[in-house]
Phi, psi and omega in degrees: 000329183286352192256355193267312197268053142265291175302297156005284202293318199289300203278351167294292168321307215283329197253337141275013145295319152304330169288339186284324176260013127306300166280342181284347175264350183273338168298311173290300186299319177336310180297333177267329203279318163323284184305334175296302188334292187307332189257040179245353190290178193271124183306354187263007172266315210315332177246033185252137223225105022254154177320101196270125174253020149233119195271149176286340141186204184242142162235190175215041174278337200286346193262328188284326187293334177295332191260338166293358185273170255246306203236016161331287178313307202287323191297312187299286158332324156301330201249298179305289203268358162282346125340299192260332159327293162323286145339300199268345148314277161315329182282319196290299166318324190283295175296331177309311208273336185291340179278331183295315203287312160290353177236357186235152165255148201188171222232127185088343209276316154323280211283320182285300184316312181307314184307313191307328187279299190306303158327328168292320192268022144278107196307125196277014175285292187304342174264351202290311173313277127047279170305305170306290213299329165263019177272296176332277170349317197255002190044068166229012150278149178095026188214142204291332177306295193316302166298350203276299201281329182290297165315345197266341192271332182261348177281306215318294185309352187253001169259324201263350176267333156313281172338297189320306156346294177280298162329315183294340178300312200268129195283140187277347204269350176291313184280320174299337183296322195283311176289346183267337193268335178155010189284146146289201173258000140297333182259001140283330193291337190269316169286348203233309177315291177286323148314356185262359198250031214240002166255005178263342181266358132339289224270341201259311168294011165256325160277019156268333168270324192286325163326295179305329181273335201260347190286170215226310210272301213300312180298341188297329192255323157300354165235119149345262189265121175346285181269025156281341176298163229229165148318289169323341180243339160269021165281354176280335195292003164290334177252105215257209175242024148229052194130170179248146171270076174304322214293321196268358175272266210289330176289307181274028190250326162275329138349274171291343177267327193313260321231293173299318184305320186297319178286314188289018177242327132333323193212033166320304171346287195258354089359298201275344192259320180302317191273341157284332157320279187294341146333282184285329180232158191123000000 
C-alpha cells in the first residue's frame, strides 16, 4: 500500500518538473521562434500593432533581399574561414599541450594550469585596445591571419584546459601497453589517444566555432573593409539613417545562425557526452 502513493508523488514531480521545463524552453525559445518568424513576413506585418504571432502569409523576398546585398557571399567567406582557421589551429595546438599537461610533470606545470584558469576569467572588453595596438604593431590588421591568431589567444586556454580533462581520463597503462608492443610515444599518442579523445575534440571544436563565429566587437575593431567582415558585422548595414530593414535583419540573422545550429543538432550527442566526461575526470 506504501508503494502506490510513492509512485502517485513520483509521477506527480515528474510531471511538474516537465511543464516547468516546457516554459522555461518556450521563454528561450520566442526570441528565435520571432526572429524566424519576422523573417518570413510580409513587410507590411513586420510592424504591425498589435503584434501577429502567425503572419497571413509567408514570403522569401526578405531573404533574397538579404543574400543580395553587395559583400553578403564575401561576409560569408569570411566567416568560414576565420572559423574552421581557428578550429583547426587551437585543436592541434590545444591537444599537444594539453597532452604534455596531463601526462609529463614538469617545473611549473600547477602555476601553468592556474594562469590558463585566470585567462579566462579576464573580461575581453578590457584587452580589446590592447590587442589592436599590438596586431597593429606587427601590421596585421584588416587581415583574416590577424584575427585568426587573435581568436587563438583567447581558445587556446578553454581548449587545453578542456582537453586536458579528457586526456587525464584516459588510463596511461594503455599508451603503455601500446609502446611495449612497438608504438612510439607519437604513434601511441596517435593511435590510443586520439580516438579515445574524440569525443573532447567535438565538444571543444564546436564551442570553438560558435566563439568564432558569433564574436563581434574584435572583428568590428580589427577589420576595415566591408568585404573582409564576419556575418556578425553585416548584419549591422540593415540599419541605415533612414530606418532598420526588420524584415532583412531578421532574414540574415537567421541566415547567419542556420549553419552552426545545423552542425550543432548533428552532433548534439557527442557534446553532451564529451563535456560530462570531461567534467568528472581529471
Amino acid at each position: 500500500m506504501s508503494r502506490k502513493p510513492r509512485r502517485v508523488g513520483i509521477r506527480r514531480v515528474r510531471r511538474r518538473d516537465n511543464v516547468a521545463g516546457l516554459l522555461v524552453a518556450a521563454v528561450i525559445g520566442f526570441p528565435v521562434y520571432w526572429m524566424v518568424l519576422t523573417a518570413f513576413r510580409p513587410a507590411s506585418q513586420v510592424l504591425s500593432n498589435p503584434p501577429v504571432f502567425w503572419p497571413n502569409g509567408f514570403t522569401l523576398d526578405n531573404f533574397s533581399r538579404a543574400m543580395g546585398t553587395e559583400t553578403f557571399w564575401a561576409n560569408v567567406r569570411s566567416s568560414v574561414v576565420i572559423g574552421l582557421g581557428t578550429v583547426v589551429v587551437s585543436l592541434v595546438i590545444g591537444t599537444l599541450a594539453a597532452f604534455a599537461v596531463a601526462r609529463f610533470r614538469f617545473a611549473g606545470r600547477k602555476a601553468f594550469v592556474v594562469v590558463i584558469l585566470g585567462v579566462q576569467m579576464i573580461p575581453l572588453t578590457a584587452l580589446v585596445i590592447p590587442v589592436y595596438l599590438l596586431i597593429n604593431d606587427v601590421g596585421m590588421t584588416d587581415t583574416l591571419t590577424g584575427v585568426i591568431l587573435t581568436y587563438l589567444v583567447f581558445m587556446l586556454p578553454f581548449t587545453v584546459w578542456l582537453l586536458r580533462g579528457f586526456i587525464a581520463g584516459i588510463p596511461p597503462e594503455l599508451e603503455e601497453a601500446a609502446m611495449v608492443d612497438g608504438c612510439t610515444r607519437l604513434g601511441a599518442f596517435r593511435r590510443v589517444v586520439l580516438p579515445l579523445l574524440a569525443p573532447g575534440l567535438v565538444a571543444t571544436s564546436i564551442f570553438a566555432m560558435i566563439q568564432a563565429w558569433n564574436e563581434y566587437v574584435l572583428v568590428y575593431v580589427l577589420l576595415s573593409s566591408p568585404e573582409k567582415q564576419t556575418l556578425s558585422i553585416w548584419l549591422v548595414s540593415f540599419q541605415t539613417g533612414f530606418g532598420t530593414d526588420y524584415g532583412g535583419l531578421m532574414a540574415g540573422a537567421t541566415l547567419t545562425a542556420l549553419p552552426v545550429v545545423v552542425f550543432f543538432l548533428i552532433v548534439q550527442r557527442r557534446i553532451a557526452a564529451g563535456l560530462a566526461v570531461g567534467a568528472v575526470k581529471g
